[in-house]
Structures are given as C-alpha cells and as structure tokens.
C-alpha positions in Angstrom: 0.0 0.0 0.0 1.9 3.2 -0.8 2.5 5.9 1.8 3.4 9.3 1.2 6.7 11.6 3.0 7.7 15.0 1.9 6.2 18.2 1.5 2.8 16.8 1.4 2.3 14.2 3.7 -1.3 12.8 3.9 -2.6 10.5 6.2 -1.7 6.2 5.0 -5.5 6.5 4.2 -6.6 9.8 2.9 -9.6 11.1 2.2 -11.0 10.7 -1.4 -12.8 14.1 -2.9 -15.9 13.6 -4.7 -14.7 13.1 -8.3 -12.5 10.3 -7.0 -14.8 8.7 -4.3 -17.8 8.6 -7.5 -15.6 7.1 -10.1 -14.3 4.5 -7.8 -18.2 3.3 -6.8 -18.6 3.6 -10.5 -15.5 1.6 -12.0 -15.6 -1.0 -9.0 -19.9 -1.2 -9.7 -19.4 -2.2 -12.8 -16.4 -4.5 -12.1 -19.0 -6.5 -9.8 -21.8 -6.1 -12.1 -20.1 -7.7 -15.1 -18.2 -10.1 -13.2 -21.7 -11.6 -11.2 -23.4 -11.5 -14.3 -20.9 -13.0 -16.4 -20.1 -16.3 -14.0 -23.6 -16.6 -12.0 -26.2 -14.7 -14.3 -25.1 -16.1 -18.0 -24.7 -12.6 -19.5 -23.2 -12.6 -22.6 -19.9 -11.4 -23.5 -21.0 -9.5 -26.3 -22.7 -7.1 -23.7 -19.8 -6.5 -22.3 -17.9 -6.1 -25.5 -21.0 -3.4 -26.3 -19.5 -0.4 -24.3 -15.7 -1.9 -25.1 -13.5 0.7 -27.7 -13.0 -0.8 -31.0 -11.6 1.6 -33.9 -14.2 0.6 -36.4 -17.2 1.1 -34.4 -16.2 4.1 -32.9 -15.5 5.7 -36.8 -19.6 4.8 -37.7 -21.0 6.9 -34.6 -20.7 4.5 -31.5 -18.4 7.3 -29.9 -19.8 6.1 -26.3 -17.2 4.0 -26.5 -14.5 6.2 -25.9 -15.8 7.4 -22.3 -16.8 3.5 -21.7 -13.9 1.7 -22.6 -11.9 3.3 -19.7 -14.3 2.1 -17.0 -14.3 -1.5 -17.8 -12.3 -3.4 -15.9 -11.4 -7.5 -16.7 -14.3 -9.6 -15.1 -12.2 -12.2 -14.7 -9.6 -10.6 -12.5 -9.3 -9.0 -9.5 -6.0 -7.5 -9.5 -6.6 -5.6 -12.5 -9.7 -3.4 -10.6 -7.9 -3.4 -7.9 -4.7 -1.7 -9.1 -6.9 1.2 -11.1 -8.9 1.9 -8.3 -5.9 2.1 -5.8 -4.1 4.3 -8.7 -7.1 6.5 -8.3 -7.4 6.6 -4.8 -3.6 7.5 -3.6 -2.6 9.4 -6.7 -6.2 10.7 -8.3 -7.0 12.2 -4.2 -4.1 14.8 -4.0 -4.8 16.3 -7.9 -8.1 16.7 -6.8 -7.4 18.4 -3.4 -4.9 20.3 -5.2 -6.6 21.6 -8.3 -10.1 22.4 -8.6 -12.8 20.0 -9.3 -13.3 21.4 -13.0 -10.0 21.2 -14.1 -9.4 17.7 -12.4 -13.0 16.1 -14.2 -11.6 17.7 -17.6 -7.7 15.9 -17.2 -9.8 12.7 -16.5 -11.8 13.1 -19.8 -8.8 13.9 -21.5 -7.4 10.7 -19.9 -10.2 8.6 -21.5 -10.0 10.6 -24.9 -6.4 10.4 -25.6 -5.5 6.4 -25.1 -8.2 6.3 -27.7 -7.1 8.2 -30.2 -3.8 6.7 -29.9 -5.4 2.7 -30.5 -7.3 4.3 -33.0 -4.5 5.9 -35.0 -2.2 2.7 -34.4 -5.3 0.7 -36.0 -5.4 2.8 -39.3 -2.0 4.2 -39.9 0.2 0.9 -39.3 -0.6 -2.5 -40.8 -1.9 -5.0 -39.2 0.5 -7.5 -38.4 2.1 -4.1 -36.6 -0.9 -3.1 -34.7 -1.8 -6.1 -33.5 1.4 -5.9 -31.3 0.1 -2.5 -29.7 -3.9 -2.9 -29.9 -6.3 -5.5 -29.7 -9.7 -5.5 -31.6 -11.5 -4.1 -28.7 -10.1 -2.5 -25.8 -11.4 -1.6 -22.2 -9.8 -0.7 -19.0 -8.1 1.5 -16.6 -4.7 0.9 -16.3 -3.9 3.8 -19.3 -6.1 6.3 -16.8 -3.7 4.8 -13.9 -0.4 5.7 -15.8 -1.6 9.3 -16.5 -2.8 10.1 -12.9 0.7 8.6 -11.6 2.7 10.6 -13.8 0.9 14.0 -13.1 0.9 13.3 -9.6 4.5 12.7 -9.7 5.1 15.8 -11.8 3.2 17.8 -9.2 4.9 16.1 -6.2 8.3 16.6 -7.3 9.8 16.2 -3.4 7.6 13.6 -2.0 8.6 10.1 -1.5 5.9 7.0 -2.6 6.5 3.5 -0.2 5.0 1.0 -1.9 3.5 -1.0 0.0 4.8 0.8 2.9 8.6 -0.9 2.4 10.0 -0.1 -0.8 10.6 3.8 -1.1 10.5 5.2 -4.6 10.8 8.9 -5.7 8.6 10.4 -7.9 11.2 10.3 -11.1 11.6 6.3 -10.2 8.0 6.2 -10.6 7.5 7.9 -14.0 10.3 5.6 -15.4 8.5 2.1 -13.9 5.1 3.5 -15.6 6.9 3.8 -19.1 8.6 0.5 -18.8 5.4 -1.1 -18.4 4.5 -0.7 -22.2 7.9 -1.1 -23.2 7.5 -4.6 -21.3 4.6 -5.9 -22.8 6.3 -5.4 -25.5 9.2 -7.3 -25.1 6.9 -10.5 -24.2 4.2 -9.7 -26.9 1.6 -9.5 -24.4 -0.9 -7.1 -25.2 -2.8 -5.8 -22.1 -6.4 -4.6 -22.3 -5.9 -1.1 -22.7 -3.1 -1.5 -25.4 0.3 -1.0 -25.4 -0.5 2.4 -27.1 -2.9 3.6 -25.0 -0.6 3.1 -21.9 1.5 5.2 -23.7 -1.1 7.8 -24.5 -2.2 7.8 -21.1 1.7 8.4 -19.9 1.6 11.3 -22.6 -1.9 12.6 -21.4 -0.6 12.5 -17.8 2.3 14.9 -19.0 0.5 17.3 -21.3 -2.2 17.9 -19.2 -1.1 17.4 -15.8 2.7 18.3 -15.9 2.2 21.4 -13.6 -0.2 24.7 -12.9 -0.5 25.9 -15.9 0.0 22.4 -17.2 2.3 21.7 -20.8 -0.1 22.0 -23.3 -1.6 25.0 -21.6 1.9 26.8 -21.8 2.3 25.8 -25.1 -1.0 27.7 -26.4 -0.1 30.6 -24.2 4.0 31.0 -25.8 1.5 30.5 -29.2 -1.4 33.1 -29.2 1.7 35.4 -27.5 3.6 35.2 -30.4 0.5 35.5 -32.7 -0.3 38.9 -30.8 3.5 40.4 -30.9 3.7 39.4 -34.9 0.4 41.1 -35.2 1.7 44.4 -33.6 4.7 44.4 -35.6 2.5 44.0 -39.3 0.9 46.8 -37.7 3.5 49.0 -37.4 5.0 48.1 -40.2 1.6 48.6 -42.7 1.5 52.0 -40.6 4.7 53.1 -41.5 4.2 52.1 -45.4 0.8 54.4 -45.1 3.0 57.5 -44.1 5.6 56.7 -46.5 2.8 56.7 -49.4 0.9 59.3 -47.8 4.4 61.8 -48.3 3.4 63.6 -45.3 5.6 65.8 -43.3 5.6 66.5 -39.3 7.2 70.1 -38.4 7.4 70.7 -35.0 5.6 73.5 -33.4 5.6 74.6 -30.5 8.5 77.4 -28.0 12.0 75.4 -28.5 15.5 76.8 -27.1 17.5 79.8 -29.5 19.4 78.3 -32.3 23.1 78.5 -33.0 22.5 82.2 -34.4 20.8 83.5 -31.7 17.4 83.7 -33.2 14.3 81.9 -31.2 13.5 78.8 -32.8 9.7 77.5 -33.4 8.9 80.5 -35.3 7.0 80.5 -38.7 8.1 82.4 -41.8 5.7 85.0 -41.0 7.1 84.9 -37.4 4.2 83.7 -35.7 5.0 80.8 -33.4 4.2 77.1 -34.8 1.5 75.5 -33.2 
C-alpha cells in the first residue's frame, strides 16, 4: 500500500474528494456487475464487448465507447480493478485536493479521450501484423487512466517520497520511469494488455500534457502561441502603418517654444514669425 513523505504528507488512508470517491463506486460497480453476471447470471460477452473501444465502431458513430472503454475493468480478474482503483485513490486524491474539481473532471476526460485516439490511430496508420502488437480488436480498462494520474501526480509532487507498499521507497522520477517501462514490457513479451500498449503510452503522454504542472504543458504551449501570434500582429501593424506614411508623403514640423538656435534667433517661429502650433 503506498504511503506518502515529503512536503505533502497525507494521512496512510486519505480522504477521497468527490470526483475520486464517485468514479471509484462507479468503475468498482461495474467490475462486480459484469463479473456476477458473467459467471452466475449467463450474461453474454458481447454485452460486455457493447461499451468496449474498438476503432471501427467508434468511426460509424458508437463514440460512447470512448468514455466506456476506460471504466471496464477484466471480469475475470481482480488484481486488475484493484490496481486502477488504488491508482485513483492514492494518486487521483491529491490532484483533486490540489486543483479544482473542474480542471481535475476535464484531465480525466482527457485521460479517456487520448488512449483512444492513440489505439485508434495505431489501428489505421500501421498495418496490421504491426498493430496487432500495440492494440487488440477491442479494448477496455483503466490501467492507461492509472499511468496518467501517476505521472501527473508525480510531476506535481516533485519532493515527496511513494512507499510502496509501505517498504519499498521510490521517488517520484523512479515512478515515471516504472510507468513507461510497463509498455515497453509488454512489448518485449508480446503481451498485449487490455488497454493497449498504445494507449498506456497515451495515457503516460496525457498525464504529461495535461497534468505536468499549474499551468499544465499543453496550456503553456498555447499561451507561448497566441503570445507570439499577438506580438507578430503588432509588428505588421507597425510596419503597414509606417508604409501608409511613407505613401501618404506627409511631413511633421514641429511647433511649439523650442530653445535659441546657434544664431541666436528663437527657434519655433514660422516664416511670418508667428510661433508654430
């Protein structure tokens, strides 16, 4: 069970905030649901294959999918529940408690958009001897949403200290590096976990972009952009304005009480004498 030291120290068992505490009744519902009704009830797998992602499906309108697939978890496992809810409980609690509740519900939906995209671009750009490697037919799960809270949390929590299971003390970088070498690992084996080797690795890259900090990556990134958008603009600006004089052949004489010129006569005077406005 990890354990947190450092800066932010919570209790062994924090508290859950209200984003957290629904999606885990939610995830670990439908865990039990599917598993009871699958073994004792004779529910079909193709019900439960109904709200996993699959590329094609997804392209002719069943875009449910996309927010479903993430909260399936393997019926026929407990350790794989158990790990995404625990993900979400010590490392979803302190994003929460630390941003607000608007930006943390829109880095989870981000977390269940982007490990999408990437099976579903792996299914159409590579072939499919390739993709078969990275992505299976249908996916479901939450391990990918698991690997994007852990990273953000430990981009956040630069100084703290995770003990898993309150032995084994690993620092935050330690535990970016063991998330990416999961993928990398299934790799090696040619084991293809539910979620897809590509959309662990999209939820790694979610976890960054979107959670790397206050204001996160990506949001830095669009600010360096419209900045540099506005400053070009001001400088075509100046630049058309200074073609528009240049055209125009107008010419500014200064008006106005000035200091006496090198011959003694007051300067700012007219040819009539009068002073220059």
């Amino acid at each position: 069970m990890p354990t947190y030291s450092g800066d932010y120290a919570p209790p062994a068992f924090p508290r859950p905030g209200r984003v957290v505490l629904v999606l885990m009744c939610l995830i670990g519902g439908l865990w039990l649901a599917f598993a009871v009704g699958m073994h004792w009830a004779g529910v079909s797998e193709d019900v439960f294959a109904l709200f996993c992602g699959n590329t094609q499906l997804i392209l002719h309108g069943q875009v449910w999918r996309v927010l479903t697939a993430p909260l399936l978890q393997a019926p026929t496992q407990f350790w794989h529940v158990f790990g995404v809810v625990l993900a979400l409980y010590f490392f979803g609690s302190p994003l929460e408690k630390q941003w607000s509740r608007a930006r943390f519900v829109r880095f989870l939906l981000a977390l269940a958009l982007i490990p999408s995209l990437a099976q579903m671009l792996v299914a159409l750009a590579l072939p499919a001897s390739v993709s078969a490697y990275l992505s299976g037919a249908y996916w479901f799960g939450g391990l990918a949403l698991a690997s994007g809270l852990t990273v953000a949390w430990a981009l956040n929590f630069p100084g703290d200290t995770v003990r898993l299971y309150g032995i084994l003390p690993v620092s935050p970088r330690t535990l970016i590096l063991i998330v990416l070498a999961a993928p990398v690992g299934y790799l090696i084996f040619r084991e293809t976990p539910p979620e897809g080797i590509a959309g662990l690795l999209g939820g790694c890259l979610g976890g960054w972009l979107l959670g790397g900090g206050t204001p996160s990556p990506l949001r830095r990134y669009w600010l360096k952009f419209r900045i540099g958008r506005l400053d070009a603009e001001v400088l075509r600006e100046a630049s058309q304005r200074r073609k528009r004089v240049e055209r125009s052949q107008l010419k500014v004489i200064e008006g106005g009480r000035s200091k006496t010129d090198s011959d003694g006569d007051a300067g700012g005077r007219g040819p009539d004498g009068r002073w220059l406005n």
